[in-house]
Backbone and ligand atoms as CSV (ligand in chain L), in Angstrom:
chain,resi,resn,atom,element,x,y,z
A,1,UNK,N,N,10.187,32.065,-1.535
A,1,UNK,CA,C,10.411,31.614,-0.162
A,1,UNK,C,C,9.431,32.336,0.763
A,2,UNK,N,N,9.082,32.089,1.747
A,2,UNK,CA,C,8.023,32.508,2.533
A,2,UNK,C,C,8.557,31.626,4.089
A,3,UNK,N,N,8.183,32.714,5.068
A,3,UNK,CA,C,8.670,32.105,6.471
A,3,UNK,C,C,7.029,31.496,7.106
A,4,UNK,N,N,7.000,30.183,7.559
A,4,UNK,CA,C,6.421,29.298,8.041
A,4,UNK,C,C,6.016,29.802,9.675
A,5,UNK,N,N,4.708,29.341,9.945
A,5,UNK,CA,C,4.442,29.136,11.551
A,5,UNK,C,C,4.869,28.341,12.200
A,6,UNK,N,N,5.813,28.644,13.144
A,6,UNK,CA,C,6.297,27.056,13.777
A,6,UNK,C,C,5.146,26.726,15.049
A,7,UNK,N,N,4.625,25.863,15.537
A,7,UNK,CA,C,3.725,25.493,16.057
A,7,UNK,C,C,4.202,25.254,17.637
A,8,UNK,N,N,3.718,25.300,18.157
A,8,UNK,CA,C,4.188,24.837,19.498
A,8,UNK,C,C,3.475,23.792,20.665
A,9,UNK,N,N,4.401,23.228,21.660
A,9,UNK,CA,C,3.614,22.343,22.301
A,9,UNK,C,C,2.377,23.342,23.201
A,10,UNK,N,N,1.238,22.579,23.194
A,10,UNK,CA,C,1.135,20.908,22.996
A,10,UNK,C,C,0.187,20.967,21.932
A,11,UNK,N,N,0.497,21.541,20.765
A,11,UNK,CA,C,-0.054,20.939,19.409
A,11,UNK,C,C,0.056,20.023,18.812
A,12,UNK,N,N,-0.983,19.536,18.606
A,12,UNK,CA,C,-0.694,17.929,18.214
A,12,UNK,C,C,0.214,17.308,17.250
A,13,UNK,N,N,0.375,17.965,15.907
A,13,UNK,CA,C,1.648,17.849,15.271
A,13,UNK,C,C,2.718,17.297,15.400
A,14,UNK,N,N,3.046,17.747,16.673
A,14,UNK,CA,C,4.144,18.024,17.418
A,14,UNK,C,C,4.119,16.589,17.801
A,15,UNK,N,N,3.052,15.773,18.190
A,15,UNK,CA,C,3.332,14.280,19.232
A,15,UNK,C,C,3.029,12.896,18.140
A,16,UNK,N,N,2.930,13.688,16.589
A,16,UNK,CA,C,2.512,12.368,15.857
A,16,UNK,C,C,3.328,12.267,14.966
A,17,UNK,N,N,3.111,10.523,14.970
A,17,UNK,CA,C,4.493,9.960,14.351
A,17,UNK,C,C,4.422,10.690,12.883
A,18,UNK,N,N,5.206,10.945,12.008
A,18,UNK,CA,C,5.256,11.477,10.581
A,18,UNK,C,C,5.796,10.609,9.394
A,19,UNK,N,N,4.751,10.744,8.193
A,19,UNK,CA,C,4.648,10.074,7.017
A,19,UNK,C,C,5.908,9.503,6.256
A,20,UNK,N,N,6.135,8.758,5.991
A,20,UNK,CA,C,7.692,9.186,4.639
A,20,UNK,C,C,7.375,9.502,3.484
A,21,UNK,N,N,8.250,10.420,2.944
A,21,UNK,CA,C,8.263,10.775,1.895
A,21,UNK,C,C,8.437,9.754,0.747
A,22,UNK,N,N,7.684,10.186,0.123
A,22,UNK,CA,C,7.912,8.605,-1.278
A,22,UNK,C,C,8.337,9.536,-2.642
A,23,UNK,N,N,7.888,10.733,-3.228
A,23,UNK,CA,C,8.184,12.002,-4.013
A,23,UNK,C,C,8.816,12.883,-3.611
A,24,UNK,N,N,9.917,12.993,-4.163
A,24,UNK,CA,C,10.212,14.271,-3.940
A,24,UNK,C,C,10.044,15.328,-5.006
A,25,UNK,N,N,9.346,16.370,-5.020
A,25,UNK,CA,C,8.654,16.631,-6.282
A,25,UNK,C,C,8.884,18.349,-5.673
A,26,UNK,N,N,8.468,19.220,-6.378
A,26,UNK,CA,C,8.757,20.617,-6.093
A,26,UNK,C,C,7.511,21.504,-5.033
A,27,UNK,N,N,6.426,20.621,-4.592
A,27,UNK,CA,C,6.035,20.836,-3.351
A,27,UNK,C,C,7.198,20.745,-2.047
A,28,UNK,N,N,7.487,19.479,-1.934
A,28,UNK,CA,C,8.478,19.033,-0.858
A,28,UNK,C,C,9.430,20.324,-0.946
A,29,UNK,N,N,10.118,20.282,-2.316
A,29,UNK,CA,C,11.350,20.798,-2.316
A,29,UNK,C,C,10.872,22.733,-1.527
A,30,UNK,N,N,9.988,23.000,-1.978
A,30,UNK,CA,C,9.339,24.275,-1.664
A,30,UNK,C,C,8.973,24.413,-0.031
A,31,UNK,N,N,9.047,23.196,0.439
A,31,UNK,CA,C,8.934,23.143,1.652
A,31,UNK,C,C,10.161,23.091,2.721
A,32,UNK,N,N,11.057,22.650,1.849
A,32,UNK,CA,C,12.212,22.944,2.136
A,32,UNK,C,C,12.658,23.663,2.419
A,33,UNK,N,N,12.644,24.689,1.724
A,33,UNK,CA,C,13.200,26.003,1.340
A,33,UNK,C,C,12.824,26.998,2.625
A,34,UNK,N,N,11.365,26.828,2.741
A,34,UNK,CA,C,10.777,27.563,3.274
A,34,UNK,C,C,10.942,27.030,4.841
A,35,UNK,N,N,11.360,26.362,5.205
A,35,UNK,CA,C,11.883,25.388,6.502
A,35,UNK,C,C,13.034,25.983,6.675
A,36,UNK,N,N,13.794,26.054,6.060
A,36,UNK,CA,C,15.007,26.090,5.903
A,36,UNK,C,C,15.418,27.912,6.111
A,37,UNK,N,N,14.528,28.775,5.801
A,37,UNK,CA,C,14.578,30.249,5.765
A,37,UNK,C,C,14.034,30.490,7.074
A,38,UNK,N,N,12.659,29.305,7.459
A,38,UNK,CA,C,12.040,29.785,8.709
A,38,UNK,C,C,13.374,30.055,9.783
A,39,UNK,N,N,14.105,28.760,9.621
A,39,UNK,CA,C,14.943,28.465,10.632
A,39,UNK,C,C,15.728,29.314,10.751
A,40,UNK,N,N,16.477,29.920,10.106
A,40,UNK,CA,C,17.547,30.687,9.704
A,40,UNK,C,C,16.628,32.590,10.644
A,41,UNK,N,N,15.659,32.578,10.856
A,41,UNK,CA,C,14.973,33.066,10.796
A,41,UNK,C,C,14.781,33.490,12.320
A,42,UNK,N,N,14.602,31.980,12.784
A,42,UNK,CA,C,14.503,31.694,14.081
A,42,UNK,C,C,15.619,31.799,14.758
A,43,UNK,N,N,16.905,31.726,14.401
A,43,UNK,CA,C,17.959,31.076,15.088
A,43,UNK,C,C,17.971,30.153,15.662
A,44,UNK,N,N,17.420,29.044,14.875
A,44,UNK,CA,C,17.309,28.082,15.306
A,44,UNK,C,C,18.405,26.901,14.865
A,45,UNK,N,N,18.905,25.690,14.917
A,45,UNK,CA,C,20.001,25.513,14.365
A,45,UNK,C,C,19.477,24.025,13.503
A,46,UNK,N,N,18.371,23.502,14.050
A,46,UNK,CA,C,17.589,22.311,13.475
A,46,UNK,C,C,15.929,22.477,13.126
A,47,UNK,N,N,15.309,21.857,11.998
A,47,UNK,CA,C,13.976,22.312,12.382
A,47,UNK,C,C,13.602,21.000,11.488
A,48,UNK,N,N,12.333,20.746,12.042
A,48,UNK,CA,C,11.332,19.976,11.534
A,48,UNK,C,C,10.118,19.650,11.163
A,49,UNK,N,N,9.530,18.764,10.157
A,49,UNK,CA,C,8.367,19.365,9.234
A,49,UNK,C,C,7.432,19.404,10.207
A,50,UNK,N,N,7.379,18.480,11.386
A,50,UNK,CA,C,6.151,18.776,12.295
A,50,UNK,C,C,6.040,19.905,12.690
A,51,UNK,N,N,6.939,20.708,12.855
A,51,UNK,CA,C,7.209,21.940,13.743
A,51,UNK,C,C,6.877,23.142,12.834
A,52,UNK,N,N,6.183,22.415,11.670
A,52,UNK,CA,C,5.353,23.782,10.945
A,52,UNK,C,C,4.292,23.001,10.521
A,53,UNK,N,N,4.000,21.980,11.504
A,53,UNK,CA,C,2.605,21.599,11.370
A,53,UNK,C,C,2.103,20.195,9.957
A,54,UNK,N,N,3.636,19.762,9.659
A,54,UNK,CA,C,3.634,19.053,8.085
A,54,UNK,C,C,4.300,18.195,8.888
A,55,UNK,N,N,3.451,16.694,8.937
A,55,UNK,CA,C,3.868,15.477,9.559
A,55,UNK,C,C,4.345,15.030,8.601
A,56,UNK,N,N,5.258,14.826,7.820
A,56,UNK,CA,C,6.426,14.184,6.699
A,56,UNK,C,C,7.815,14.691,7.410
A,57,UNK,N,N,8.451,13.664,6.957
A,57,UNK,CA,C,9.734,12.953,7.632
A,57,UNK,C,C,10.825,13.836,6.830
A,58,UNK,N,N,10.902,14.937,7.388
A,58,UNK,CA,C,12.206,16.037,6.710
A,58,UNK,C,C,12.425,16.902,7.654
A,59,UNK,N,N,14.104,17.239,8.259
A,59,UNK,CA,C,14.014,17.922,8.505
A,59,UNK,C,C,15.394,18.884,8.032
A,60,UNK,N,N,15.322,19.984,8.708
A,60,UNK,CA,C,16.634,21.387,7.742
A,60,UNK,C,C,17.454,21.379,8.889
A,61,UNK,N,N,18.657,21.667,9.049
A,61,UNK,CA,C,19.759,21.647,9.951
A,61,UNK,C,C,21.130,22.779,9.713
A,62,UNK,N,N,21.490,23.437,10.446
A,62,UNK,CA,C,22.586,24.025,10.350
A,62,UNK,C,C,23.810,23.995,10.014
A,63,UNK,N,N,24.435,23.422,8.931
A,63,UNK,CA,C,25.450,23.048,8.967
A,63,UNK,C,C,27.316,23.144,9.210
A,64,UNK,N,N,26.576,25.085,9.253
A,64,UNK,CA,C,27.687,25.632,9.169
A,64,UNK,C,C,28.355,25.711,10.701
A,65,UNK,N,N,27.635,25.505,11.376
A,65,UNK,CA,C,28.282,25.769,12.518
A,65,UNK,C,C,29.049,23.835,13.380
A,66,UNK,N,N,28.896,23.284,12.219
A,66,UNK,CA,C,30.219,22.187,12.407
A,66,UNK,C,C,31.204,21.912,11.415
A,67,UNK,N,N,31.035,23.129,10.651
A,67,UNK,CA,C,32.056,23.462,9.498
A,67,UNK,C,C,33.116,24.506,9.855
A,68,UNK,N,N,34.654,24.336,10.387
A,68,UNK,CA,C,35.491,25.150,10.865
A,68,UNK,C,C,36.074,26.304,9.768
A,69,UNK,N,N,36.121,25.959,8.735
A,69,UNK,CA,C,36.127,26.957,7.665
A,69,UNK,C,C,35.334,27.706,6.504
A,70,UNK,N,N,33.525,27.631,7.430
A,70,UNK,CA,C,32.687,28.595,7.198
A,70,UNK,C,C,32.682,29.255,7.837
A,71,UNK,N,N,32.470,30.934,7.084
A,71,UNK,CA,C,33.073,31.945,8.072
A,71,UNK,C,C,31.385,32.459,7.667
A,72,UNK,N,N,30.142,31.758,7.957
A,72,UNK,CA,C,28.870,31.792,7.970
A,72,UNK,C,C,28.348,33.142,7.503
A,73,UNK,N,N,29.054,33.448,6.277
A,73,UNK,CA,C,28.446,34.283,5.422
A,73,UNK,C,C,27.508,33.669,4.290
A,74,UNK,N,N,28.016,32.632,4.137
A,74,UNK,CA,C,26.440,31.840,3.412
A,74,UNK,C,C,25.824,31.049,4.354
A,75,UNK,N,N,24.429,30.740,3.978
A,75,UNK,CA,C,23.627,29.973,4.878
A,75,UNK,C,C,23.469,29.116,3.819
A,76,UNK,N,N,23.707,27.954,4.109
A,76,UNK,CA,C,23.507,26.724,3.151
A,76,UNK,C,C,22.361,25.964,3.729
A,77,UNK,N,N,21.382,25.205,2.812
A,77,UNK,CA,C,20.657,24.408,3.185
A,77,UNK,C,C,20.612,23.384,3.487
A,78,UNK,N,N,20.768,22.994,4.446
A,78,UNK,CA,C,21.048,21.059,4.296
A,78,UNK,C,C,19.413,20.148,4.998
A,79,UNK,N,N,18.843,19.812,3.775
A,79,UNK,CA,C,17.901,18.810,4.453
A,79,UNK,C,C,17.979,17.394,4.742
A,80,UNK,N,N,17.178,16.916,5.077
A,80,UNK,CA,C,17.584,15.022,5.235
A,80,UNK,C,C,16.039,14.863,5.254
A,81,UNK,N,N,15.876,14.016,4.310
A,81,UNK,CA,C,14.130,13.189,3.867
A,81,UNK,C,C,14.738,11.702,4.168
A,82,UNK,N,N,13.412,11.420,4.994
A,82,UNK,CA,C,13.650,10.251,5.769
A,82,UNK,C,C,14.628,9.835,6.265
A,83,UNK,N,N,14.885,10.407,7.110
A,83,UNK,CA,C,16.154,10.289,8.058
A,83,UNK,C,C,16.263,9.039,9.122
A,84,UNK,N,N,16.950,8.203,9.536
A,84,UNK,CA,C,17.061,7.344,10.240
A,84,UNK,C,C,18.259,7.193,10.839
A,85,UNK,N,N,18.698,6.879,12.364
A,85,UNK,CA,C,19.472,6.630,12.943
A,85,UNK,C,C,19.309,4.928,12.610
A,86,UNK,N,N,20.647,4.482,12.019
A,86,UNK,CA,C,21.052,3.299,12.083
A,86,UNK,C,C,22.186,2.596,12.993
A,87,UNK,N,N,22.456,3.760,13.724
A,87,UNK,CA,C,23.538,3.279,14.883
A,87,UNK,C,C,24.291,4.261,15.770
A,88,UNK,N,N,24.609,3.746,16.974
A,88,UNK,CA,C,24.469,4.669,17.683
A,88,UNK,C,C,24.880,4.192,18.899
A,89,UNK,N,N,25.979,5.454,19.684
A,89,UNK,CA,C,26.794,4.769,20.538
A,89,UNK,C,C,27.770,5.919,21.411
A,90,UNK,N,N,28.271,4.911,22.659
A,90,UNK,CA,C,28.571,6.147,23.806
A,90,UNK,C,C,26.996,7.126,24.526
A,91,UNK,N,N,27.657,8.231,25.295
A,91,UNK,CA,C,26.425,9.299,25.860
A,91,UNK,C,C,27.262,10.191,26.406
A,92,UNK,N,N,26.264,11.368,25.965
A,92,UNK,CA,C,26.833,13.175,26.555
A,92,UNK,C,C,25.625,13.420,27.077
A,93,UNK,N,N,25.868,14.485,27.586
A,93,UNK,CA,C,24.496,15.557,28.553
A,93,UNK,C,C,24.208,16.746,27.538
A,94,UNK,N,N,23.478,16.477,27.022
A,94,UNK,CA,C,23.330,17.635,26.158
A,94,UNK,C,C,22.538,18.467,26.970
A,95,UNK,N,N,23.852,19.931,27.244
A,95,UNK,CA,C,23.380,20.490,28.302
A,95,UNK,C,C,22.563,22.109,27.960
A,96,UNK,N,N,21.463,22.369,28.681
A,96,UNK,CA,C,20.468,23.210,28.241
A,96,UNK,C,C,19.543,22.630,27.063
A,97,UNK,N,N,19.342,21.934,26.424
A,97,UNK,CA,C,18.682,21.620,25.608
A,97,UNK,C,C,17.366,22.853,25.546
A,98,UNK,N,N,17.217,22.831,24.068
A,98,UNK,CA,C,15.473,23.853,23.990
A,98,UNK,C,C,15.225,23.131,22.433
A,99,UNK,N,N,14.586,23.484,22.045
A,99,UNK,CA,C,13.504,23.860,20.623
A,99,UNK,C,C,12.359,25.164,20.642
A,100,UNK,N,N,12.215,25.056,19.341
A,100,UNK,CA,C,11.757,26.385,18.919
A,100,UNK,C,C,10.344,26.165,19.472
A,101,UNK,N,N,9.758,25.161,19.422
A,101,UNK,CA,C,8.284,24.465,19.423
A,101,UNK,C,C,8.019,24.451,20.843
A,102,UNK,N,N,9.113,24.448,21.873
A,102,UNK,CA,C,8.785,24.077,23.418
A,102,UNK,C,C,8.964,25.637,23.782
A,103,UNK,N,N,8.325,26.062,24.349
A,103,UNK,CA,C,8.477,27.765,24.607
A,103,UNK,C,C,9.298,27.863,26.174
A,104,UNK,N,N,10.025,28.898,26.205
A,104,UNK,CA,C,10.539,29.271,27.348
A,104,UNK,C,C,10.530,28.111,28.484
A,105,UNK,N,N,11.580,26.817,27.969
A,105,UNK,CA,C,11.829,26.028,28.714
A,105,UNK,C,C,12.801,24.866,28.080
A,106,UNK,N,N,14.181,24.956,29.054
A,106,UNK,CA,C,15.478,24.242,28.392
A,106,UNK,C,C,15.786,23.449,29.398
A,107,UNK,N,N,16.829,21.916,29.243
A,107,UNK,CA,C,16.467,21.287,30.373
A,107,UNK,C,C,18.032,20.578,29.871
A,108,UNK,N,N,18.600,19.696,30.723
A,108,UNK,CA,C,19.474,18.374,30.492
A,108,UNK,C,C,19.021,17.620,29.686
A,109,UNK,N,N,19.697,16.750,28.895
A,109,UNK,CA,C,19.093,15.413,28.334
A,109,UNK,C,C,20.270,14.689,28.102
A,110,UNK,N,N,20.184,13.391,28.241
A,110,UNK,CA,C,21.141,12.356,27.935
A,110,UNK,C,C,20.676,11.567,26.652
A,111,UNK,N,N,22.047,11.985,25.749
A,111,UNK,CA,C,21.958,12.035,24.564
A,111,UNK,C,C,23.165,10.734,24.361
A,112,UNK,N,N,23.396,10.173,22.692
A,112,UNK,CA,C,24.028,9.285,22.571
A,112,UNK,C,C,25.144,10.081,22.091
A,113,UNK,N,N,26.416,9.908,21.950
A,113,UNK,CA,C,27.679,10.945,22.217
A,113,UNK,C,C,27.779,10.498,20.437
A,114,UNK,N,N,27.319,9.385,19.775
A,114,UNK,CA,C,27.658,9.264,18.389
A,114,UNK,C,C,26.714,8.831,17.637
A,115,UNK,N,N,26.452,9.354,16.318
A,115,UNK,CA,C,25.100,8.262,15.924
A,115,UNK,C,C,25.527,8.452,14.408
A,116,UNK,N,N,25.049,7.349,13.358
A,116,UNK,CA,C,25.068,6.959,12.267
A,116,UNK,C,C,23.790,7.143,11.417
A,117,UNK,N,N,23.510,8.352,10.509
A,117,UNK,CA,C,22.196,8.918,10.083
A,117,UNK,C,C,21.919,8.466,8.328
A,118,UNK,N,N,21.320,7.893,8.403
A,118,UNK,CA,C,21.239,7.615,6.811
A,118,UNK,C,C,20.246,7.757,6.516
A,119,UNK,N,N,19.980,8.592,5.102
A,119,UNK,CA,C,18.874,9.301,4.837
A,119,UNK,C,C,18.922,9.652,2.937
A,120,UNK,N,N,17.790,10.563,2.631
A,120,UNK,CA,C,17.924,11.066,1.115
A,120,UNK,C,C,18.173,12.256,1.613
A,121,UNK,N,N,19.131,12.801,0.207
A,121,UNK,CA,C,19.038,14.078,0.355
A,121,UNK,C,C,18.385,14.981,-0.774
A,122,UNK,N,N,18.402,16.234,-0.858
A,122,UNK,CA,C,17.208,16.872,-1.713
A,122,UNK,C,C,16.827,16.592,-2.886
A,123,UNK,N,N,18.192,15.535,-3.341
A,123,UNK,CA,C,18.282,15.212,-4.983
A,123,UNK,C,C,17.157,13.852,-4.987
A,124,UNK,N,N,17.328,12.823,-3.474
A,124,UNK,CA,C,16.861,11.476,-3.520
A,124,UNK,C,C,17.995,11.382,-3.699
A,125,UNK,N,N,19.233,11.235,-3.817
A,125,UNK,CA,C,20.094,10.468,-3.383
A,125,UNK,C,C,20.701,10.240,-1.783
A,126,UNK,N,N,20.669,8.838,-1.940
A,126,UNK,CA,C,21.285,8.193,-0.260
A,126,UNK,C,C,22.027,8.443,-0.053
A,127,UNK,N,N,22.065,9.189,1.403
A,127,UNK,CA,C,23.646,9.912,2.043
A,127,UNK,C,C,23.688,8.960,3.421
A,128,UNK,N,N,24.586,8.599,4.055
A,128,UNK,CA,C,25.025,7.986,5.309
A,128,UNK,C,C,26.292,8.709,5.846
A,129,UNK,N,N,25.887,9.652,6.898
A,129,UNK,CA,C,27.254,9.923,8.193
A,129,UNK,C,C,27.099,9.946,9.296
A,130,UNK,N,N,28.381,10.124,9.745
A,130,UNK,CA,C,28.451,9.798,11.291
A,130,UNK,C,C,28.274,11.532,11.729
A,131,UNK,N,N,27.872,11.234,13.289
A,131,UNK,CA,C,27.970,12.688,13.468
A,131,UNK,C,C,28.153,12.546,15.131
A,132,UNK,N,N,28.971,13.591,15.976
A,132,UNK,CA,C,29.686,13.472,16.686
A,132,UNK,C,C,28.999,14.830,17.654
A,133,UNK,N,N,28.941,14.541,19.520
A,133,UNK,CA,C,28.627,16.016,19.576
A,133,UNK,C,C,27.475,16.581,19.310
A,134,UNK,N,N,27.518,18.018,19.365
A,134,UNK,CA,C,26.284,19.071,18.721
A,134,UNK,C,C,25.529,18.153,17.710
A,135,UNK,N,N,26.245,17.578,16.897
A,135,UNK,CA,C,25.617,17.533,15.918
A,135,UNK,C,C,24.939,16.288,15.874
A,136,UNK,N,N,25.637,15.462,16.463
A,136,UNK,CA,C,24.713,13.874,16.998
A,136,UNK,C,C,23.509,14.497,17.828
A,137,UNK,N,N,23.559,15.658,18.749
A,137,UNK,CA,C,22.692,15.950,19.453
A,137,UNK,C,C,21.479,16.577,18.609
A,138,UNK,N,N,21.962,17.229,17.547
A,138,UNK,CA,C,20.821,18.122,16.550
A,138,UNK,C,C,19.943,16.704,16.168
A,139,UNK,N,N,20.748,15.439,15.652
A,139,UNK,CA,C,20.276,14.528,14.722
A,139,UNK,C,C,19.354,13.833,15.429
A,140,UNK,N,N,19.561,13.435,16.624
A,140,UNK,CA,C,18.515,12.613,17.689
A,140,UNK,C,C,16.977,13.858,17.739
A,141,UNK,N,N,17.527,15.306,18.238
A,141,UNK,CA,C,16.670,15.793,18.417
A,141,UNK,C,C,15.279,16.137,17.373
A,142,UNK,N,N,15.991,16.074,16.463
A,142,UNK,CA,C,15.290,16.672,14.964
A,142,UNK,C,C,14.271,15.006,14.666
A,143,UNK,N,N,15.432,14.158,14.975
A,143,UNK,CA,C,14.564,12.811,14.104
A,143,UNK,C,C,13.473,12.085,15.502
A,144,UNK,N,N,13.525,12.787,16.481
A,144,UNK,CA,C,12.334,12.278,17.548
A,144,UNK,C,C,11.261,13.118,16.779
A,145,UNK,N,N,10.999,14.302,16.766
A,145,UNK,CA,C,10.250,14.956,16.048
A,145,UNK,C,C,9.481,14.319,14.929
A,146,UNK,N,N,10.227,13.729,14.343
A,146,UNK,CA,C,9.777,12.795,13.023
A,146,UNK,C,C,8.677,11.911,13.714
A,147,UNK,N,N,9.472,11.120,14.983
A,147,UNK,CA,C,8.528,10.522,15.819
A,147,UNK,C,C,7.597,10.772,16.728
A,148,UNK,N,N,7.250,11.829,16.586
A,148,UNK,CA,C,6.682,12.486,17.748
A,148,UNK,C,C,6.533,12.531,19.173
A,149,UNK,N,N,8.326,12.704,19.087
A,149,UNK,CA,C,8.771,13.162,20.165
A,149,UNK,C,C,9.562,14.229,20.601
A,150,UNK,N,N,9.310,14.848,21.909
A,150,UNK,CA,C,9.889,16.428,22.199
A,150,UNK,C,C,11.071,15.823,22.866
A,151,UNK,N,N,11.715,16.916,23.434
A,151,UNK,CA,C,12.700,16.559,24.091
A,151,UNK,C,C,12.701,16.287,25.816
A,152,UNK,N,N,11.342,16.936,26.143
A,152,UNK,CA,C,10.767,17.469,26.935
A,152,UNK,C,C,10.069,15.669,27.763
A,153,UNK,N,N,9.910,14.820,26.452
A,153,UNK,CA,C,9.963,13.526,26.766
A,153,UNK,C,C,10.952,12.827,27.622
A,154,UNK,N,N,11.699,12.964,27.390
A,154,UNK,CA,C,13.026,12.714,27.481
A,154,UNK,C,C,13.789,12.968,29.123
A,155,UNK,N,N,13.155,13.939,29.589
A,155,UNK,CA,C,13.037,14.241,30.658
A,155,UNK,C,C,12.669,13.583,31.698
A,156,UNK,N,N,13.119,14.016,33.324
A,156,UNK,CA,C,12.313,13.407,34.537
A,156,UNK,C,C,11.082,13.413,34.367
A,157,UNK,N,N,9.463,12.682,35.077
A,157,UNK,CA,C,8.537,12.784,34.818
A,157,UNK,C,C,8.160,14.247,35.484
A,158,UNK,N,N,8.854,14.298,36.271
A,158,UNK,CA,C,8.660,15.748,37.206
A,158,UNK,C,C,8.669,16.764,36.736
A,159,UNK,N,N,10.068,16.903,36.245
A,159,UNK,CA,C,10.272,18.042,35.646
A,159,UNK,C,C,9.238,18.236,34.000
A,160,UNK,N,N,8.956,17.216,33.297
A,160,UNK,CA,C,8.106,17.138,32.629
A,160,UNK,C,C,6.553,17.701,32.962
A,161,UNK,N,N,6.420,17.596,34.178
A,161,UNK,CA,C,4.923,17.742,34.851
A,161,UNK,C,C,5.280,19.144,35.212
A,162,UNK,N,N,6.308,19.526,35.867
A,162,UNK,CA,C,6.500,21.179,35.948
A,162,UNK,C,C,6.203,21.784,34.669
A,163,UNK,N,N,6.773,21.487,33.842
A,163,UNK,CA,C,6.477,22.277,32.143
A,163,UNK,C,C,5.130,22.396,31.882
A,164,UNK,N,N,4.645,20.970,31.728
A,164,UNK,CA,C,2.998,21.168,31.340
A,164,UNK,C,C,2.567,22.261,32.088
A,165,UNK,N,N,3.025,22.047,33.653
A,165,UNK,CA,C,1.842,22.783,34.293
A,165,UNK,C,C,1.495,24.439,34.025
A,166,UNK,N,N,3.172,24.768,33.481
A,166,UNK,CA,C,3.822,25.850,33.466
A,166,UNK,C,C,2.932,26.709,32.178
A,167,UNK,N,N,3.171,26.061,30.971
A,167,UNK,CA,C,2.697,26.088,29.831
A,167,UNK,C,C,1.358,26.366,29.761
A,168,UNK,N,N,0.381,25.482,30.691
A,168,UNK,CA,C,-1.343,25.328,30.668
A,168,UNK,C,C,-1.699,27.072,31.271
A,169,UNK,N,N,-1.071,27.028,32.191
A,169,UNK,CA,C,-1.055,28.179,33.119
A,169,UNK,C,C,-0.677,29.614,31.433
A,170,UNK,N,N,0.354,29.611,31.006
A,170,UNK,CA,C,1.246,30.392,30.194
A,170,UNK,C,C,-0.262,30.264,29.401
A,171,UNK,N,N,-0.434,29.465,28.417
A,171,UNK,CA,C,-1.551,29.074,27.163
A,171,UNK,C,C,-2.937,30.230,27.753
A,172,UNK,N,N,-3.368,29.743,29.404
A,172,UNK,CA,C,-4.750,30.621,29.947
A,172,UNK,C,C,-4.199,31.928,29.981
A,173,UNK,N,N,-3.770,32.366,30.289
A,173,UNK,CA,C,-3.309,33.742,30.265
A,173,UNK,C,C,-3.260,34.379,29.218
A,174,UNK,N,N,-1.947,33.983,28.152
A,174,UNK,CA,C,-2.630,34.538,26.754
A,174,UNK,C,C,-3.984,34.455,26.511
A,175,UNK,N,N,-5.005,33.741,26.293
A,175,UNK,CA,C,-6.250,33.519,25.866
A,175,UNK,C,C,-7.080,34.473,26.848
A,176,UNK,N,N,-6.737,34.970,28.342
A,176,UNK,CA,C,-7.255,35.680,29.039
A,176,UNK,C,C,-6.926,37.129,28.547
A,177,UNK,N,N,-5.718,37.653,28.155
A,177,UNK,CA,C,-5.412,38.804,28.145
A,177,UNK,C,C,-6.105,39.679,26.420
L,1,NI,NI,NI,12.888,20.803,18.434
């Protein structure tokens, strides 16, 4: 296992649509792993292959924390290869929103309150659930990524244009100092 660079905006990665997986073979699976440790790593609770720079359609997710009788002494892996929302319904405010990839900047977003995710899982076998909440909110967020999209999209154009500006400014400075 080895911990990954997660990349950040506005790296391009980050804004392009991503491949599907057709193998799942012990590269992928190794990529997994290592996604999956980054995150854990990060405290992060979702992560995705763009977000270490690997435009293929996978991403690692937290599971334990919509599991009421994990007492999160194991960290389990849960990936989803080629993930797709097939349905989807109601809306919440998913409030503060961030990612690991958008630096020092969390915002509102209006999210769908339920969504229906069907996908492979590490074996290649087809899994389909519903997911409710946090976790409808992880699933939208993780699978824009796939599409290369932030959350940051998602946003007023304004407040969107505050970030960039914020960021360009943040980006010269490092490179100055
Ligand atoms: Ni993210």
């Amino acid at each position: 296992m080895a911990l990954l660079q997660i990349v950040t905006y506005p790296e391009k990665s980050l804004s392009m649509p991503s491949e599907k997986v057709d193998i799942i073979d012990d590269e992928i699976r190794q990529l997994i792993h290592d996604m999956a440790e980054t995150m854990f790593h990060e405290s992060g609770i979702g992560l995705a292959a763009p977000q270490v720079g690997v435009n293929k359609r996978i991403l690692v997710y937290d599971a334990k924390s919509q599991d009421p009788d994990d007492d999160g002494s194991e960290q389990k892996i849960t990936a989803l290869i080629n993930p797709e929302i097939i349905q989807s319904s109601g809306s919440q405010l998913s409030e503060n929103e961030g990612c690991l990839s958008v630096v020092d900047f969390r915002a509102d977003v209006k999210r769908y309150e339920q969504v229906t995710v069907k996908a492979q899982d590490m074996d290649g076998n087809l899994v389909e659930f519903d997911a409710h909440g946090l976790m409808a909110v992880i699933m939208q967020h993780e699978i824009d990524h796939l599409d290369g999209i932030l959350f940051i999209d998602r946003i007023s154009t304004l407040k969107r244009a505050m970030y960039k500006k914020k960021r360009m400014k943040q980006l010269k400075e490092e490179t100055a100092s």
